[in-house]
N, C-alpha and C positions, 0 to 999 in steps of 0.2 A: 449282496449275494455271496453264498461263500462260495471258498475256492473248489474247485470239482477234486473230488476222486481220482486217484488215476490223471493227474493234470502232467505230469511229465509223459505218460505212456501217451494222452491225447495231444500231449508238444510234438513229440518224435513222429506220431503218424500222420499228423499233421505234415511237418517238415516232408518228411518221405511222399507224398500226397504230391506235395507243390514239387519236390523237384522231378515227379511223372509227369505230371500235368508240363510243365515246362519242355521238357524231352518231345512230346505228345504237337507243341504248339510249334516246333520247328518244323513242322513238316502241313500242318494245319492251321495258322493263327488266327485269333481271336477277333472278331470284326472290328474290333477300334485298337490302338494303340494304349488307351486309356477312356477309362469308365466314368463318366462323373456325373452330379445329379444336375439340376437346373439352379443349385443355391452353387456351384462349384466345389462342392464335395465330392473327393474320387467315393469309389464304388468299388469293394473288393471285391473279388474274385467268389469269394466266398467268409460267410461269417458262422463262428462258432463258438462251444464256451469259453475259448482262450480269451476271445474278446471282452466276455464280461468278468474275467477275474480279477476281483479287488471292487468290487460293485457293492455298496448298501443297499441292499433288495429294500427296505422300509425307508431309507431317506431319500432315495432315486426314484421307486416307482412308486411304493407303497398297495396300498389297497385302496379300492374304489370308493368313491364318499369319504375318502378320509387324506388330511395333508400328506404328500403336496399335489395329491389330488391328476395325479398323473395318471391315472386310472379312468375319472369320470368325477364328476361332482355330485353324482347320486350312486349310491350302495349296490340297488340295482338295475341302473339303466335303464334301458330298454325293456326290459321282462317284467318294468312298473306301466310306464305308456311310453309311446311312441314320441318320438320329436314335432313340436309342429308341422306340418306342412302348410309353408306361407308362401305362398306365389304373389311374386313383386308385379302388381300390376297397377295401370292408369294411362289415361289415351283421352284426347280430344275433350268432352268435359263433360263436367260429373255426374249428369244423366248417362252417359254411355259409357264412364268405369261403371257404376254402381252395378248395370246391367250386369256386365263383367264380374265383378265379384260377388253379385247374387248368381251365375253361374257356375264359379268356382266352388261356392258355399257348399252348394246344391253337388255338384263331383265329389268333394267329400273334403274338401280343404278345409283346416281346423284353425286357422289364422287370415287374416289379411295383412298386404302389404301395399302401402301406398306410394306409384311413382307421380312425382309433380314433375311438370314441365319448366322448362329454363326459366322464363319470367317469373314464375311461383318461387323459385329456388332462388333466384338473387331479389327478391323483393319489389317485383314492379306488378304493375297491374295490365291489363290486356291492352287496355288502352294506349300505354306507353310508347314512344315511337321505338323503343329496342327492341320490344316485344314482338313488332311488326317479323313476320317470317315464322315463328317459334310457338307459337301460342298452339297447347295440345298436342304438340308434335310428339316429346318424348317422357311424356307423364299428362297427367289432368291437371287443365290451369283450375285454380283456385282463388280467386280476388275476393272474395268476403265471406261472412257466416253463411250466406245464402246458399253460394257453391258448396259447402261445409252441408249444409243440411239435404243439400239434393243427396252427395255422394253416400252418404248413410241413411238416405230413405229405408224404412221395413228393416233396417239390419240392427238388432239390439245390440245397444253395444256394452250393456253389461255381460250381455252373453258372448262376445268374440273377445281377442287379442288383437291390436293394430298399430302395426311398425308403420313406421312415419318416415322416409332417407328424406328428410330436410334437416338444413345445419343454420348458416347464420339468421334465416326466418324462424327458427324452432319454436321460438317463444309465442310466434303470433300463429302458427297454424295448433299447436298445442291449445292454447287459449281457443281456437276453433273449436276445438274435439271435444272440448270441455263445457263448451258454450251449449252445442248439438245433444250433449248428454242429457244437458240442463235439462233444454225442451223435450227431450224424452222421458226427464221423470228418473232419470238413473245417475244417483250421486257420485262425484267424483272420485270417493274411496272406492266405488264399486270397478274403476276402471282399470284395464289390464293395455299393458301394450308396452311400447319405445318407441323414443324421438331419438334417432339420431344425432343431432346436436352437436357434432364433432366437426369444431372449426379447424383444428389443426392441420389435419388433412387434407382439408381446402387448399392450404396456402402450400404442401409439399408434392400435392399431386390430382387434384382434380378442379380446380378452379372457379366454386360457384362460392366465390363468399361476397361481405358485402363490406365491411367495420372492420379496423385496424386490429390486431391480435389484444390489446389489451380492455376495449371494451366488448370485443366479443366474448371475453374469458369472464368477465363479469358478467355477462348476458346468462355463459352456463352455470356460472356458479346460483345462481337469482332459480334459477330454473332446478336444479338439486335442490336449494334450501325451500323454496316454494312446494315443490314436490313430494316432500320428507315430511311436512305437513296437510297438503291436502289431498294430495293423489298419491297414496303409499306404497300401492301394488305397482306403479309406472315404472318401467326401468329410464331415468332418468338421461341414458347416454348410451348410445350405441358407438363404440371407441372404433374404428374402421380400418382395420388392413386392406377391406375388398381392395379401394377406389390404389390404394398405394400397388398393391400387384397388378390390377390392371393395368395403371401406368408405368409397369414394368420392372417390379424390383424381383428380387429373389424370395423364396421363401424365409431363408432366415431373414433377410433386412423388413419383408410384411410381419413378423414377430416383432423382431428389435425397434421399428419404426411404431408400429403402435401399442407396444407396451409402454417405450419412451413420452409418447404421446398421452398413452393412463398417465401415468408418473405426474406430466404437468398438469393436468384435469384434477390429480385428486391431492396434488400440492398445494395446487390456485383456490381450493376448498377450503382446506385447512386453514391458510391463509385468510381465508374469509371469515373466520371462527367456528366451521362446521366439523362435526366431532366425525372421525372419517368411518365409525363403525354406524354413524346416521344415517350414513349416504351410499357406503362402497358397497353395502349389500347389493343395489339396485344400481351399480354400474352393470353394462352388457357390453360385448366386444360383437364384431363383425369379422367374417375372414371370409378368404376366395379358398375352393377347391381346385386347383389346377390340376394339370397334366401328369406329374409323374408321381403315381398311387401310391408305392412308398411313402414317397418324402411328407407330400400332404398329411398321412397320415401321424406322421411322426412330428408332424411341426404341429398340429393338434393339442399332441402328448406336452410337446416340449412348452408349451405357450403356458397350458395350464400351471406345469408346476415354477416355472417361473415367476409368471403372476402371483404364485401364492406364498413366495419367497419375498418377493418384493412388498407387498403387503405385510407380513407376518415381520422381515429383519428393516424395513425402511423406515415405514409407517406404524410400527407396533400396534398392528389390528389385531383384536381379540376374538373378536365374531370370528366364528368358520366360517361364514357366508360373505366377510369382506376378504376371505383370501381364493374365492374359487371365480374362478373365468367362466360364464356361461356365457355361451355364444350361438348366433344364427352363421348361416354358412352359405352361400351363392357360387352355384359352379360358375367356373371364370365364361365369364362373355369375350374378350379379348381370345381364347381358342377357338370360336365358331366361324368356320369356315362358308364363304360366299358359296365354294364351286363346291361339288355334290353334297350338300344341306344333310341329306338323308344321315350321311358320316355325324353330325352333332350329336343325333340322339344318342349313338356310341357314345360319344367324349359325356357325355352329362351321367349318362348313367355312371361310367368308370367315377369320375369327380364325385357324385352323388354319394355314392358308396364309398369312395374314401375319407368322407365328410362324416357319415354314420359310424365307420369303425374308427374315427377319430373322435368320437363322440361328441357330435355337437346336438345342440338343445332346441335349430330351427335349422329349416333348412328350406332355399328356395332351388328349383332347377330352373336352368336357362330352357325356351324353346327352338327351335329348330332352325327357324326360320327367323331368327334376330340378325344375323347378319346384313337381312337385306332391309327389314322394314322392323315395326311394335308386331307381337305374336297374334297370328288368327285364333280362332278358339280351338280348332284341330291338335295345333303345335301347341297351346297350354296345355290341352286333356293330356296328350301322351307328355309332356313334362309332368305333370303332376302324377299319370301314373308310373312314369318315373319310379317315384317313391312309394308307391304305394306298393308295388312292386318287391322293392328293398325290403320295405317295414313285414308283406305279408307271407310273401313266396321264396325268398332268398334264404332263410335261417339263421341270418346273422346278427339278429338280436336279441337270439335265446340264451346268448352269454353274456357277460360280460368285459369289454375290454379284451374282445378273442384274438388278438394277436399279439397280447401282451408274451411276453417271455421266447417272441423271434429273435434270434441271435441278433439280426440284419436292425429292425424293428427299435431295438433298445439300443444298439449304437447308435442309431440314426440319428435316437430320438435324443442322446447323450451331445453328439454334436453341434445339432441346433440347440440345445438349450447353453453350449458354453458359448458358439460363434454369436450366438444372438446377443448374447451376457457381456461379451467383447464390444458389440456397436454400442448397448445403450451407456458402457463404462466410456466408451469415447463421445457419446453423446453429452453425458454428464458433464466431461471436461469442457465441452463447449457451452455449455450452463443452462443446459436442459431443450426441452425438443424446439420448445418455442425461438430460444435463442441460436440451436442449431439450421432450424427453418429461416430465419432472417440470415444468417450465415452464406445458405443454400447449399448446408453440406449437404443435407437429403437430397435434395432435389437432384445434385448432381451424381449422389449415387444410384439413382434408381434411374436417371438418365444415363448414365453408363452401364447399365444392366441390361435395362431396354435396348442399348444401342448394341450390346453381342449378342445378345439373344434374337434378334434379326438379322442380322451379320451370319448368325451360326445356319438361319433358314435358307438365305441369300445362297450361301455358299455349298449350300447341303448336307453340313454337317450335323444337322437338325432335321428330321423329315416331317410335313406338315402332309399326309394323307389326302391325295386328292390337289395337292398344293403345288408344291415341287418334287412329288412324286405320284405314278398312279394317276397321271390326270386321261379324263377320257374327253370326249366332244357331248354337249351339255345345252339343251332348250334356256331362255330365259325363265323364270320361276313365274307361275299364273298364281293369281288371288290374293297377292298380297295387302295387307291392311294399310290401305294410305287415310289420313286424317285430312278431312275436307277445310280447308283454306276459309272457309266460310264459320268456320269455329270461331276465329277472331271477329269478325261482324258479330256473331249472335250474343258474343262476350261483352260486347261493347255496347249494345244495344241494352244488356243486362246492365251492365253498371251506371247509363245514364239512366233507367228505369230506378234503380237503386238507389242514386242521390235524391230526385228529384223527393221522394218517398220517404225519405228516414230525416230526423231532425235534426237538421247538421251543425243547426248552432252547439246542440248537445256534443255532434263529433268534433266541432272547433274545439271545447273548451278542452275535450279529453285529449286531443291531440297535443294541447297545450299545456297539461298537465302531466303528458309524457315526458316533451321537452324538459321539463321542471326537472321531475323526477332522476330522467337521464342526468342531469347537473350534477345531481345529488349523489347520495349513492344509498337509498332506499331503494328495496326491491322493486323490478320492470312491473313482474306478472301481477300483479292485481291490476292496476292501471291498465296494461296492455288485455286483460280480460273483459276489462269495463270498455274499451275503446270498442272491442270484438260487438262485444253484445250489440252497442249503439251502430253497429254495421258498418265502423270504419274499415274502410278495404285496406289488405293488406301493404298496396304500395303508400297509403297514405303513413300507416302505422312506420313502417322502414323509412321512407322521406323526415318524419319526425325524430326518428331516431339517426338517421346520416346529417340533420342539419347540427346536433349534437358529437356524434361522436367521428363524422367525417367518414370515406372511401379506403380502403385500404388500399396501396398501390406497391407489385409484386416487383420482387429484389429481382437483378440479372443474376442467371447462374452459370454466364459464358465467362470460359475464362479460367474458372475455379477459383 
């Protein structure tokens, strides 16, 4: 950027400015002592061009669609089409999502999003005795092809997009979706969607994984090179800040934490012999919109062109399309307050929109009523229009990148991108995310995050609306959606009908031929495709694969 005009004349009024304003404050002061964001970056007073003088307008922001893509990864945004609208939905099982998202369809949602329930997500079957309690509770369980083809009854799925949040199962519910296509008649290039697939942040902040970090990492890699041949349109990896912010870190460490986390994804690739402009195109990232609309939207800014530095000077990517960060976006669930509910739909909207003017390329809104139970269909409709909302009647998509050039806005967005640039060089030192995760540096620092940013509620120097301030006297909440206990019997009833039926000497042999396979180090997914088909259920599949590559068991991070 160059230097301004008249830059001493704007120093001096400047100066003169603050020392009124100062005169002004001894008799009036400022509500805090000091301003800062939620990443611990103060907050001045005020920002203006002195801030951006000595700035590279073209190597800092640039233009839209173009490196380092600070702007947007499309030329023109929003005034081409809209973001997805994907609402993360799944409950009890997969007759009663499908219903659900043949109702979203029908509202005017342009995407699906599938939540599994915990036994689906660490690889057991309904049957299981861990499973006992859990089954349906907070996603659709899924134990075989069968539950697979209920959940996409009537929904073609050459015509939608379907995000998947499973990680260390990736491979066998993937192999589902593929299987389900089959019998529809709609070949696997024709398919659009993301697996989540991101083990890493199992092990530094959300806890659903299954297999030790180093056969999981083969597991993703088997799944990119698999992918890059037969399902081309798949975005192969949804890399996740959500689960990392949720579990309490700052906005810069949910940057520095999962770009460090790309880095080992598309090093362990390489490694593999995969040429990284095969694959990176059809990486995808994940991130939370939290609470303070700024910041969110500058760590947006800041992530993209990071990624596309990291890319472009680490990995000497040539594609434009292995150096741009497209991402989905979920307002934070961790902000939704129990006591007056009605306050959410505020928070989601604010998040929402900070989400859009950060340009992201999906986007889901939390409903209203998550704090207490899974969403009724009332609390979805008004989430979803939500955005509809944003996209139709707000007018913030008839520009592009429209708060680019806030004095506030481009420092913000300058500071995340070096504070972040700071963690993953310290990262590095510790010999990448993987190595820092066995460590537990992360973990400890996003539990020291988490632990002042509750501290700062506790104390009230934080205000949570309706929380520790503002609270009024408040009915218990009526209607809400509980999942019938009786899900796990119907589940279990399914899968003894399922063995009994399907040729199992056939699923012996496949099962056995996993085992082999895991020894070796030939790719999983064909194998695990062929096991699908013959209707081996998912725990079966994971059991064959943990008698092989064993249980992960998580580091202490007490102590430091």
């Amino acid at each position: 950027m160059p230097v301004q005009k008249g830059e001493d004349r704007l120093l001096a009024a400047f100066e003169e400015w603050s020392e009124n304003v100062e005169q002004k404050l001894r008799k009036r002061p400022e509500r805090k002592d000091e301003f800062v964001n939620t990443s611990g970056i103060p907050v001045n007073r005020l920002y203006s061009p002195i801030d951006q003088t000595g700035a590279d307008y073209l190597a800092e922001i640039g233009l839209p669609g173009e490196y380092p893509f600070t702007r947007g990864v499309q030329p023109t945004m929003y005034r081409g089409r809209y973001w997805t609208m994907r609402q993360y939905a799944g409950f009890a099982t997969a007759k009663d999502t499908n219903r659900r998202y043949r109702f979203l369809l029908e509202q005017g949602q342009t995407g699906l999003s599938v939540a599994f329930d915990l036994p689906t997500q660490i690889g057991y079957d309904s049957d299981h005795s861990l499973a006992q309690g859990e089954v349906g509770k907070v996603g659709v369980t899924i134990d075989s092809l069968k539950d697979m083809e209920i959940l996409f009854d009537q929904i073609p799925l050459d015509k939608v997009s379907t995000s998947m949040t499973i990680n260390s199962p990736a491979a066998v519910l993937l192999a589902m979706y593929m299987a389900v296509a089959e019998k529809q008649g709609v070949s696997s290039r024709d398919l659009k969607g993301t697996v989540q697939n991101d083990i890493l942040k199992e092990y530094s902040a959300r806890g659903t994984y299954i297999f030790p970090p180093k056969p999981s990492m083969r597991i993703i890699t088997d799944i990119f090179s698999f992918c890059s041949r037969e399902i081309p349109q798949w975005n192969t990896i949804s890399i996740s800040g959500y689960h990392i912010r949720e579990a309490g870190s700052t906005a810069v460490q949910e940057v520095a934490f999962t770009l460090a986390d790309g880095i080992a994804y598309v090093e362990a690739a390489i490694n593999a012999g995969l040429d990284v402009d095969k694959f990176a195109p059809r990486l995808s990232f994940f991130f939370n919109a939290h609470l303070d609309f700024f910041e969110e939207i500058a760590k947006f800014r800041a992530a993209r062109r990071l990624w596309a530095i990291i890319m472009r000077d680490r990995f000497k990517a040539k594609d434009p399309r292995s150096l741009m960060i497209r991402f989905h976006t979920q307002t934070a669930g961790c902000t939704l307050t129990a006591r007056q509910p009605m306050n959410n739909i505020v928070r989601v909207a604010f998040q929402a929109l900070s989400a859009v003017l950060g340009g992201t390329q999906s986007l889901h809104t939390n409903s209203m009523d998550e704090a207490f139970a899974l969403p009724g269909e009332e609390a979805v409709q008004i989430a979803l229009r939500t955005q509809q909302l944003i996209a139709y009647e707000s007018g913030v998509t008839d520009t592009v990148d429209p708060l680019a050039g806030s004095y506030y806005i481009e420092e913000l967005t300058k500071e995340i991108f070096y504070r972040s640039q700071k963690y993953i060089e310290k990262i590095d030192e510790l010999g990448g995310a993987a190595s820092a995760i066995e460590q537990g540096f992360i973990q400890r620092e996003i539990q020291d995050s988490a632990y002042r940013y509750q501290r700062e509620i506790e104390k009230e120097e934080r205000v949570v609306v309706g929380v520790n301030r503002f609270q009024i006297e408040e009915e218990a909440p009526k209607g809400l959606l509980r999942v019938d206990p009786s899900v796990r019997i119907s589940q279990i009833e399914g899968l003894k009908k399922l063995r009994s039926e399907r040729d199992n000497g056939r699923v012996k042999d496949l099962l056995g031929e996993l085992r082999k396979t895991a020894e070796g180090t030939d790719n999983l997914m064909p194998v695990i495709l062929d096991a699908v088909r013959a209707y081996a259920t998912l725990g079966e599949i994971c059991d064959a694969l943990r008698d092989v590559f064993g249980e992960y068991q998580p580091v202490s991070t007490i102590g430091g």
